[in-house]
N, C-alpha and C positions, 0 to 999 in steps of 0.2 A: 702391550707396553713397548716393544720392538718396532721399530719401522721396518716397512718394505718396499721396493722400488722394485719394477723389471720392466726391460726396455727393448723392442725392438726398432731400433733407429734404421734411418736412411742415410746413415754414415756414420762413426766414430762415435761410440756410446761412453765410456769409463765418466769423461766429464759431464756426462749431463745425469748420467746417474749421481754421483758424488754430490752436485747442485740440487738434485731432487732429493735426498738423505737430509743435507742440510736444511733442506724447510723440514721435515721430521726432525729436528735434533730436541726441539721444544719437548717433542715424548717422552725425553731422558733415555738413558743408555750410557754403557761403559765401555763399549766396542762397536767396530763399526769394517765392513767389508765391501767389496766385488769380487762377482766372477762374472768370467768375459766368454761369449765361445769366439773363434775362428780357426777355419779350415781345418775342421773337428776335432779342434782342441779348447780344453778349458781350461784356464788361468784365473788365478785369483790372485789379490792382496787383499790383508787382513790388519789390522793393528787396533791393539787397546788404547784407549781413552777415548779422548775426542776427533771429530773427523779432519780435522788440523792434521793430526797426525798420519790418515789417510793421504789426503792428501802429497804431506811430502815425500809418501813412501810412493804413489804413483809419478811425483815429479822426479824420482830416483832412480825409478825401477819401471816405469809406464807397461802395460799391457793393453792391446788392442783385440778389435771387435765390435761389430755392432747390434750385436746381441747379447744381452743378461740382467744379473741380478743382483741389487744392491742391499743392503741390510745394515740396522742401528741396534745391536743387543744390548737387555737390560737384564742382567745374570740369575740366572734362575737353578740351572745345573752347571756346576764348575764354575771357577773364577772369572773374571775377566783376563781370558789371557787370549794372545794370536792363535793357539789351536782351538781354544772354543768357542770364538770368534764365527759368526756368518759371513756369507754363505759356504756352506757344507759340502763336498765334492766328491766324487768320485771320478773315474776316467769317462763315464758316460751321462753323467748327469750332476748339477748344481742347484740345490736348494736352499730358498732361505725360509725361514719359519719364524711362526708369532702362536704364541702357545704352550703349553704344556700336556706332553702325550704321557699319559700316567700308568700306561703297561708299559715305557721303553725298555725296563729293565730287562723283561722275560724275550721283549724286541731284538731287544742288544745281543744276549745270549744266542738267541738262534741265528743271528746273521755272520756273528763271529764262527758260530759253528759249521757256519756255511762256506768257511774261507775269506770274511769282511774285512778289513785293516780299518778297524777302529780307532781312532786317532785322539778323539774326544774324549771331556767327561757327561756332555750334553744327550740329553734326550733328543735334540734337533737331528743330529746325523745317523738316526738308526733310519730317521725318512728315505736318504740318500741312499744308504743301503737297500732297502727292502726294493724300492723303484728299482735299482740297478741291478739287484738280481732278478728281477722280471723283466730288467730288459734284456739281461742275458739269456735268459729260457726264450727268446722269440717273441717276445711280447711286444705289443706299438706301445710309445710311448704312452698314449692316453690310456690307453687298457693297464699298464704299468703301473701308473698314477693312480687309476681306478681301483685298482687292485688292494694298491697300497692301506687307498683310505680306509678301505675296509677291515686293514687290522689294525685303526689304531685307535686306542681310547682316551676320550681327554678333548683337550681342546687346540685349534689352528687354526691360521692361516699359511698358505705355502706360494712361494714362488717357483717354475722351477725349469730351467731352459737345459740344452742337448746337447751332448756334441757333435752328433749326427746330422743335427737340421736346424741350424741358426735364423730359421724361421718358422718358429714354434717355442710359444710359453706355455704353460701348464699353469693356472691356478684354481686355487680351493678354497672351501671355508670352511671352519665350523668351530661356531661360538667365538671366533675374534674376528674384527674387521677388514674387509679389503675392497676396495672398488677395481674398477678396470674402464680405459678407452680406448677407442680406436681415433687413428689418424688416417691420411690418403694416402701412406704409404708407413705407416708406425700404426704401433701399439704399444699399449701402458698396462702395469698394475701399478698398484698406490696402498697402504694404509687407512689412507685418508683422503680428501679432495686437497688438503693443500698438499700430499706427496706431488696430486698431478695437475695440480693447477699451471708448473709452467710448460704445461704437455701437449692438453688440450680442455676447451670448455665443455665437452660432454664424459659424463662419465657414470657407469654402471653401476650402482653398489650388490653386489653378492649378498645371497641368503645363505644361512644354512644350510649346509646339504648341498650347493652348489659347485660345479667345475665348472672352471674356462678354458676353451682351448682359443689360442690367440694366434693367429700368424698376422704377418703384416698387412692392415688396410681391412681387417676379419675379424669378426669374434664369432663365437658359437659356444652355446650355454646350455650344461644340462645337470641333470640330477644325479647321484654317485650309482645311479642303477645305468645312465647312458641316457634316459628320457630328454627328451630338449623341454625346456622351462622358457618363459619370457620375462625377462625382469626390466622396470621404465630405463629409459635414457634419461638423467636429468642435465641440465643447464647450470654453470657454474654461476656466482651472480657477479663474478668479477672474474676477468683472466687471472689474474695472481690473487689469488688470496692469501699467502703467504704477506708478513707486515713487517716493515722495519722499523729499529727503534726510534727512526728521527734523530733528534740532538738530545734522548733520554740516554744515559748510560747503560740502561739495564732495561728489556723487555718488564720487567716488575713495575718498575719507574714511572714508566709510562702509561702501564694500565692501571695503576691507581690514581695515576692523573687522569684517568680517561674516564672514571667514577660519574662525574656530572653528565657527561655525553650518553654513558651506557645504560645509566640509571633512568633519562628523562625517555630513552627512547623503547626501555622497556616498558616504563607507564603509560608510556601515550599509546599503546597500541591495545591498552588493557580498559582505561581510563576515557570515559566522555568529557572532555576539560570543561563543556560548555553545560551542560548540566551537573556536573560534580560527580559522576555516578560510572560505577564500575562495571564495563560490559565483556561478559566473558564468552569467548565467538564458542560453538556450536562444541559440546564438550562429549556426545557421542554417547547419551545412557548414563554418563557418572551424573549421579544427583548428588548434587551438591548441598542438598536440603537433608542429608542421611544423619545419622545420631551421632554416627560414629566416626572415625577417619584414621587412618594408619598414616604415619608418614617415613619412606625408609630413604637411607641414603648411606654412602660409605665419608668419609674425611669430612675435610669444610662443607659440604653438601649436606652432610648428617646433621654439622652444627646449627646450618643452614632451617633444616628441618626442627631442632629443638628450638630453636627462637620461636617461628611457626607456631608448633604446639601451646606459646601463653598465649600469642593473639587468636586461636582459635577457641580458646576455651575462654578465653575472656569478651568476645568479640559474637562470636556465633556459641561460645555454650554448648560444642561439641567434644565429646568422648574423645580425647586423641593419644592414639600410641604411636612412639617414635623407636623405632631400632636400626640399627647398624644393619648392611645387607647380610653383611657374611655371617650375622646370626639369627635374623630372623627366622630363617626358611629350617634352622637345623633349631629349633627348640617346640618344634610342634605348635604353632601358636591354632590359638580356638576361632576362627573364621565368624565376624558377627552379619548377619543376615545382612543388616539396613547400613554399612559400610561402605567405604571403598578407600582406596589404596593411591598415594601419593608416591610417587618415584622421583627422585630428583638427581640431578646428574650435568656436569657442564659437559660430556663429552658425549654422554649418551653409548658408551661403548663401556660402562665401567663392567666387568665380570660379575660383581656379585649382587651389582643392581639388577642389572640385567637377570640372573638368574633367580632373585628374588621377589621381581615381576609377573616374570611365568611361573614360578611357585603361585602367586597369590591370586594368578587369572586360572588357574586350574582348579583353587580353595572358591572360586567362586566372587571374586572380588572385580569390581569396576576400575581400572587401571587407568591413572592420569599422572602422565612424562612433563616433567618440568626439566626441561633440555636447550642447554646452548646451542648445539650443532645441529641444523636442520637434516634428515633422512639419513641418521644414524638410528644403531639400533634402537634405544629405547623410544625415540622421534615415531620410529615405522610399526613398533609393536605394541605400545602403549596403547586404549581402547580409545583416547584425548589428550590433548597436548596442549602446554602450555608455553610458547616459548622465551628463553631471556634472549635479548638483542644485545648481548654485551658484545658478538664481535669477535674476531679470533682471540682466543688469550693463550699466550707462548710463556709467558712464565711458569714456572711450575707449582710455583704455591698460587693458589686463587686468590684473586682479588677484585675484581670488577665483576669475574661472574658470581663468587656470594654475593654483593649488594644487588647485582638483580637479581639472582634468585631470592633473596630477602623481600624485595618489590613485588616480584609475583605471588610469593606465598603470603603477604601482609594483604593485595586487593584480591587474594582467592579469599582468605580471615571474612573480608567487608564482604563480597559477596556470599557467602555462605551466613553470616550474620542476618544479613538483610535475605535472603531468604526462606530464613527458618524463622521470620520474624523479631530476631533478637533486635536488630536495629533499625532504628527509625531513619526516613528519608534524610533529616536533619543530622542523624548521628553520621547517616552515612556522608555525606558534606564536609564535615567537620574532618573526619577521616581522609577524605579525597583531597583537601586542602593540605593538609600534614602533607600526605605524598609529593605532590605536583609542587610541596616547595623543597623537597628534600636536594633534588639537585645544584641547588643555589647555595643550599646549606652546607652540601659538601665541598663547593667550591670554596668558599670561606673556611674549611676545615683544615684544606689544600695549606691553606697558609700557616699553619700550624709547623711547617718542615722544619722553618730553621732553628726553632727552639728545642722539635725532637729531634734534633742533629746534637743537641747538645747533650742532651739526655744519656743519649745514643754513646756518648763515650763512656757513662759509667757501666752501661749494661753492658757493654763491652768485655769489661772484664769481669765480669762476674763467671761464678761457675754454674747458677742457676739462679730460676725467678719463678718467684709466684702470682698467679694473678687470682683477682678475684670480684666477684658480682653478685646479686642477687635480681632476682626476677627473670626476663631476659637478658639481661646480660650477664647471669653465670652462663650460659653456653656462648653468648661471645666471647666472656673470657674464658674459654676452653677454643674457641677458635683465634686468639690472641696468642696465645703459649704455643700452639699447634706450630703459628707461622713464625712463631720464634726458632724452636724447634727446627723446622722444617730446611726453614735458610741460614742459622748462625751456628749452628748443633748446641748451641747451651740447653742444657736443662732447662728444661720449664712444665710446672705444674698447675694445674685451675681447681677453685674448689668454689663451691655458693661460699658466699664469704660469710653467713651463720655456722656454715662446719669447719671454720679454719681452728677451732678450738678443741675440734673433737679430732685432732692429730693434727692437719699438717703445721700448724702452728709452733712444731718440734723443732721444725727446718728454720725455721727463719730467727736470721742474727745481724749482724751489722752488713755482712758482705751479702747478704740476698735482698735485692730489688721485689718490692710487691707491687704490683700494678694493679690500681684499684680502678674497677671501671663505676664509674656513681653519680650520671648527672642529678641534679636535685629533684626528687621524683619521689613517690610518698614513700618510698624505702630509704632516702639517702641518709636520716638518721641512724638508721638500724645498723648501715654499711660503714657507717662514721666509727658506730661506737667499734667494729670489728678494725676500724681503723687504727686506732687507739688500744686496743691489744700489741697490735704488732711495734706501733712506737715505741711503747712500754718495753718489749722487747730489743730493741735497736734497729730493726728493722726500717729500710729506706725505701717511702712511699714515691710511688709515682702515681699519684690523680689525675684523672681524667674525668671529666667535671665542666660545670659551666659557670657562669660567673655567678651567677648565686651560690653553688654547690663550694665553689673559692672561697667567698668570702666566709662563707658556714665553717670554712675548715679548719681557717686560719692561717698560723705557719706550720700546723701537724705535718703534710707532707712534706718532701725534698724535695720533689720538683711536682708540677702543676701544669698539665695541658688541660686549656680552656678551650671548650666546644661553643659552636654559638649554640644558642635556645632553640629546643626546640619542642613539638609536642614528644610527650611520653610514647607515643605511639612508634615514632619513628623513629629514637632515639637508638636502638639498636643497628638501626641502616649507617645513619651519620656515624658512631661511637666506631663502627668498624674502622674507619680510615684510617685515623693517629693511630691505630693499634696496630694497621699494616704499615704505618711507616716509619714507626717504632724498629719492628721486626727488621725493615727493609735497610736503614739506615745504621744499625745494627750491626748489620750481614755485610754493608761496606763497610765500615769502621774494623773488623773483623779479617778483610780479605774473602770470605767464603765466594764461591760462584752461585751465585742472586739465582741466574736462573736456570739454572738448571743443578739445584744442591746432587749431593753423592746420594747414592742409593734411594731415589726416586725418581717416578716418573708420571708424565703429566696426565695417560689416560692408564689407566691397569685395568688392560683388557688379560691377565689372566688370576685366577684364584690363589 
């Protein structure tokens, strides 16, 4: 969840780390640091909140160096405050860390007993300690480092530079992400590739189990026993991939504007436009013809996956179970022979997917990554891949990446349909069409803003909203409340709008907004009448609907976003947008920070 930067520059680093931090900020964090070495000494500045804040404390206070390491904490152990703040220090060594080490406690204890001046409340800085007393017994740094890793359990990434030799980084990994590159005279670590996109275009991604030892223009790579390992150089596909928001106000803004663009180029690479027909490239052993189908995923990913689960069982007439990651792996599930296992994920680094994965390729299960970020982890472990083209996405609530993840799990539905025979060539046409117009649909949905702008001031003040759906769209409207939630902090609850009777129906009075999701579709009676519960009540509708679904309704709701038609098939693709721009314009109305809300972050790479 943390960002990492470390830098051995061919001049004056502090700035170019802080620049590199900032394309991480999209990860979320509440703190944010450097440390610097020169003429073997280490410096740091540290400050809570945003890097703004860094910033004006190095234009205050500046510290020099062209070696170290930078860091964006997302608070895990201790507050957000400047002592528990990265990077972590001691007189011989600076570390920053991404993780959670889950023996620090008994860590902590013994290093303090050792003479340590523990300063923190953080798991992160017993790292700092244990290295430094093994740099004091005579140890090299790297044996140091090595040493270290070996007592710690849990999970990391580490950065971690010397005061001894301002040409030498240390990195690590295990179980959260880090890349690394060399330059002609520099070296990098990174988080991510947009940490080091403005670095260089090649860069390494780390496995598990692996060390970097970095000096400048060098790398060399080996296993936590000292073996040398080889892991590819990959090619960046743009120098900066880091993205600006344009003339949008808000990175949110703009990728939900970016909806029609992300959507058409996640189908076309799935989709034969000229025959109508769905071709899925080389999927590695997962049969997609099996009975059964798991589909796991953590947040909007998950709800991502519960949409899924009706077109596959309506579509292809397959068994599907959908869970959350962080529960599947701990409730013993029964492993079905003729199966396999769907992961879905925009970052492809999430913790619990990721280790929910390798639970289910252990149980015996065929493993297929539905992933935004190319050769991230679940990308590189998954047994076949599926990817969404959405694009970097820096906001921190999803948005472009569920509607393509929505698109690939809808033409995996048609393929797996049509090859277990459920659907005919015709059916699948039919299908294929629906898709290849969704993006045009969604640009006409785009137009929808200025009315949800108006909207947008009643929900405002509210102190909670209910939404609700039937069919697939009860779990979009639990991905509706989520992104309300996520960017406005109002309350929001989702239920199948059949069960708003069987309780939450208690909640709702004049001052709570219900958001009904219900184009006219052979449920929208059903939805209608739960509609007319809540009026009865006093409750104040907001519809979402399309011009037939309107006129059926009459004037029962209080306000009325009209979708264009489309088929039922895809309506849960389209029906997503006015509900993110609900939420988004919402969250202005509001004042909240859009994108980067408190106490979240964009990848949670830890459990």
């Amino acid at each position: 969840m943390c960002g990492i930067v470390g830098l051995l520059s061919d001049g004056p680093a502090a700035s170019r780390i802080v620049e590199a931090l900032t394309r991480l900020e999209y990860r979320g964090y509440d703190s944010a640091g450097i440390a610097l070495v020169e003429d073997g000494v280490i410096s740091r500045q540290r400050r809570p909140g945003k890097i703004i804040a860094l910033r004006e404390t190095l234009d205050a206070d500046p510290i020099s160096g062209s070696a170290g390491v930078g860091h964006t904490r997302w608070a895990t152990h201790g507050a957000p405050t400047e002592t528990n703040a990265h990077p972590h220090a001691t007189a011989r060594v600076a570390v920053a860390h991404n993780g959670i080490i889950e023996n620090f406690q008994s860590l902590k204890d013994s290093v303090i007993a050792q003479g340590a001046d523990y300063a923190s409340e953080t798991d992160s800085e017993v790292i700092a300690h244990l290295i430094d007393l093994k740099l004091q017994s005579g140890r090299s740094p790297e044996d140091a480092v090595r040493a270290t890793l070996s007592e710690l359990e849990g999970a990391y990434a580490i950065a971690c530079v010397f005061a001894d030799d301002d040409d030498l980084m240390i990195a690590a990994r295990k179980g959260s992400p880090l890349a690394v590159g060399i330059g002609p005279k520099e070296a990098y670590i990174g988080s991510d590739a947009i940490a080091l996109s403005g670095f260089t275009e090649e860069i390494t991604f780390l496995e598990d189990g692996d060390m970097a030892i970095l000096n400048r223009g060098a790398l060399r790579l080996t296993d936590v026993s000292g073996a040398a390992v080889t892991r590819p150089t990959l090619v960046l596909a743009q120098r900066d991939v880091a993205v600006s928001k344009g003339s949008h106000r808000h990175f949110m803004h703009k990728e939900i504007c970016e909806q029609p663009d992300a959507v058409e180029r996640t189908l076309h690479q799935i989709i034969d436009i000229h025959r109508k027909k769905i071709v899925l490239p080389d999927l590695d052993g997962v049969d997609i013809a099996a009975a059964n189908a798991l589909l796991i995923a953590c947040g909007t990913a998950h709800y991502a996956g519960r949409i899924a689960e009706y077109w596959l069982e309506q579509y292809a007439r397959v068994a599907v179970e959908t869970d959350i990651a962080s529960e599947f792996r701990y409730r013993q599930p029964v492993v079905q022979p003729d199966a396999f296992s769907v992961f879905v994920s925009q970052s492809g680094e999430t913790a619990d997917t990721i280790a929910a994965m390798r639970f289910a390729r252990e149980g015996g299960y065929r493993t297929l990554g539905v992933v935004n970020v190319p050769q991230s982890t679940i990308w590189r472990e998954a047994d076949a891949r599926l990817p969404t083209l959405a694009g970097p996405e820096i906001g921190v609530a999803s948005t472009k990446a569920f509607t393509a993840q929505l698109c690939v799990l809808a033409c995996l539905a048609v393929a797996m349909g049509r090859a277990r025979g459920v659907l005919s060539e015709k059916d699948e046409k039919k299908l294929v069409n629906a898709l290849l117009n969704t993006p045009a649909l969604i640009a006409k949905a785009l137009d929808t803003e200025p009315d949800i702008e108006k909207i947008a001031t009643t929900v405002a003040g509210a102190r909670q909203a209910i939404y609700i759906g039937r069919g697939p769209h009860y779990p979009l409207a639990l991905e509706g409340a989520l992104k309300l939630k996520e960017i406005t902090y109002i309350h929001a609850e989702a239920c199948a709008a059949g069960e708003l009777k069987h309780g939450p129906i208690a909640l709702i009075d004049e001052t709570t907004p219900v958001v009904a999701v219900a184009p006219y579709d052979a449920l929208f009676d059903k939805t209608f009448s739960n509609m007319q519960e809540v009026s009865a009540r006093g409750g104040k509708i907001i519809l979402i609907t399309d011009k037939k679904g309107a006129k059926a309704s009459g004037d029962l709701a209080t306000h009325c976003i009209e979708m264009p038609e489309c088929d039922p098939f895809t309506a849960p693709i389209l029906y997503a947008v006015p509900l993110q721009l609900l939420a988004y314009l919402t969250a202005v109305r509001k004042g909240t920070d859009v994108d980067q809300p408190r106490n979240l972050a964009k990848s949670v790479t830890v459990e």
